[in-house]
N, C-alpha and C positions, 0 to 999 in steps of 0.2 A: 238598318238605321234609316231615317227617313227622308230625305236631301233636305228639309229645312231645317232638322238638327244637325247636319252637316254645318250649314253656313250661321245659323244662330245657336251656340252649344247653348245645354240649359244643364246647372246644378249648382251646387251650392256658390261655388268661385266666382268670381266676377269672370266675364268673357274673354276678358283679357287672357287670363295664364290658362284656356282653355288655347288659344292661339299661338301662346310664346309655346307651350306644349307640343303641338303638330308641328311648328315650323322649326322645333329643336328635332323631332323623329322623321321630320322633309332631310335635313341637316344630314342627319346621323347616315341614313339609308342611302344618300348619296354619295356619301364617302363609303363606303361599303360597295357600292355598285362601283366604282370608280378603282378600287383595289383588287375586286375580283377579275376585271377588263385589264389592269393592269398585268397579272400573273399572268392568264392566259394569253396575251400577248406578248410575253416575252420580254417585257423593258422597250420593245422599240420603239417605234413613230416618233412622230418630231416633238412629240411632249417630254416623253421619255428617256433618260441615261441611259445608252447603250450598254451592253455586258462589254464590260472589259476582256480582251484576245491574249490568250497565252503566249508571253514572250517566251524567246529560250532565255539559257541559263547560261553562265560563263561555260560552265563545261560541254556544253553540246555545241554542235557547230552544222550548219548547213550547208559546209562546202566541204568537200574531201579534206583530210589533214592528210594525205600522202599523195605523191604521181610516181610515176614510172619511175625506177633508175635506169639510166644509161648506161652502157658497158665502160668499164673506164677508160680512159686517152692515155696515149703515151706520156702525156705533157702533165698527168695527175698524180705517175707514178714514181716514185725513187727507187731502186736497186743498192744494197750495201752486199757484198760480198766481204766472206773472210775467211783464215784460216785459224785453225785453235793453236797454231806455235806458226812460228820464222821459220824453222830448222826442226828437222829429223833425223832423228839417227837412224840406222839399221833396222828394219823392222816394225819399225813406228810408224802407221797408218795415217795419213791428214784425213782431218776431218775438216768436211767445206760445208760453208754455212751463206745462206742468201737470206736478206730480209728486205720485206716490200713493201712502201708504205705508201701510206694515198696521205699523196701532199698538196692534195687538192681542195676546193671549199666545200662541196657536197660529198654524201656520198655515191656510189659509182659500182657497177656489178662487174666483178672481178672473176676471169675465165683460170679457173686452175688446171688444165686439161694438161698431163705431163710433157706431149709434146710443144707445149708453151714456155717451157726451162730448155735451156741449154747450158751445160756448165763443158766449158774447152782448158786443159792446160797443155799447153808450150812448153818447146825449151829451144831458145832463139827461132830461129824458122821451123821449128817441128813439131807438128803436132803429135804430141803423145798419145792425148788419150780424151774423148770425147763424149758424151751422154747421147748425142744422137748416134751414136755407132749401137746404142743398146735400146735404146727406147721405145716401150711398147706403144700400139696408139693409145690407151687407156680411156676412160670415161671423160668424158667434155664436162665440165661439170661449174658452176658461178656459186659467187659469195658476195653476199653485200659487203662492201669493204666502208666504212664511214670515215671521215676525215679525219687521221692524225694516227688512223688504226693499223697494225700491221699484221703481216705473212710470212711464217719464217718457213725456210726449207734446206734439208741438209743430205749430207751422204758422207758416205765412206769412200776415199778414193782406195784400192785394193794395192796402188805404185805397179801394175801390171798399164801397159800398153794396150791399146784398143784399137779396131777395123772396123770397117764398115760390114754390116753383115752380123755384127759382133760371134765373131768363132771363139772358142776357147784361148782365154787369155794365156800364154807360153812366156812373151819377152818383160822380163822386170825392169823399169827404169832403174837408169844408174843413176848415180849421184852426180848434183849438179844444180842449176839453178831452174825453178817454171813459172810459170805464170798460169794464173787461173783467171778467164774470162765467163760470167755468168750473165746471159741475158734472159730476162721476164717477162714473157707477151713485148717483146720488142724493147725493151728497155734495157741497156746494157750498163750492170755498175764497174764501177772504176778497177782498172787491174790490180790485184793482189800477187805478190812476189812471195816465194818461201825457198827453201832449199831442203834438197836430200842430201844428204852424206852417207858415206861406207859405216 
């Protein structure tokens, strides 16, 4: 095309809508050019909307939801000790019973290691019969213990006497009154009273 039909178009139209023509496809082309620069550039510059950044979610978190537990304190723990009856006749085995509760606000890692229990009964100054006279080292072994939750532990007392050393149990307590002393990782619960009779 020849540059004077460039600046004077020539056809049927008047010149005019030969003008409003070009500068509507000047128009068009520029928006097009201006859309392709935007894709490729990713939304940024300072003309541009930024892409919005992925928040989290209520359920995800970017901080630990757990720390360590701590072994538990004497001061977290309660001790109940009991017997399953008052009073034995002849024959009739006690059975002893400890439970250990974390009366603390967290929870706290709890050492079950068997030489951690001692269970002692009495009978006024004398000691009858004892669990450390028998007690093996056993496996050291922790439990999460959480607030409010417990531990129970129990035995069979045999009414046989016990040593240190633990030798073959020979002398059977007699009848009379004892006391049962149980303490858990240091914690001691409150004495329990029972009696043997003939």
């Amino acid at each position: 095309m020849e540059p004077d039909a460039l600046l004077h178009p020539v056809g049927p139209e008047p010149p005019r809508v030969y003008w409003l023509r070009r500068g509507a496809l000047l128009v068009l082309l520029a928006v097009v050019i201006v859309g392709i620069a935007q894709a490729c550039g990713g939304g940024g510059g300072s003309g541009g909307t930024p892409r919005s950044q992925p928040t989290p979610t209520g359920g995800l978190s970017t901080t630990p939801t757990s720390s360590p537990v701590s072994r538990c304190a004497r001061t977290d723990l309660v001790v109940d000790a009991s017997t399953d009856a008052s009073t034995y006749p002849a024959g009739a085995l006690p059975h002893l019973s400890a439970i250990v509760r974390n009366a603390g606000s967290a929870a706290c890692r709890f050492v079950t290691a068997p030489r951690a229990r001692t269970w002692r009964i009495l009978s006024g100054a004398d000691q009858v019969w004892s669990s450390a006279d028998c007690t093996l080292s056993g496996v050291v072994a922790h439990q999460r213990l959480k607030p409010g939750k417990t531990i129970a532990y129990g035995l069979v007392w045999d009414r046989h006497r016990s040593a240190a050393g633990c030798p073959s149990p020979t002398q059977v307590a007699g009848p009379g009154t004892y006391r049962l002393y149980v303490t858990v990782n240091g914690v001691r619960a409150a004495t329990v009273v029972f009696h043997l009779t003939s």
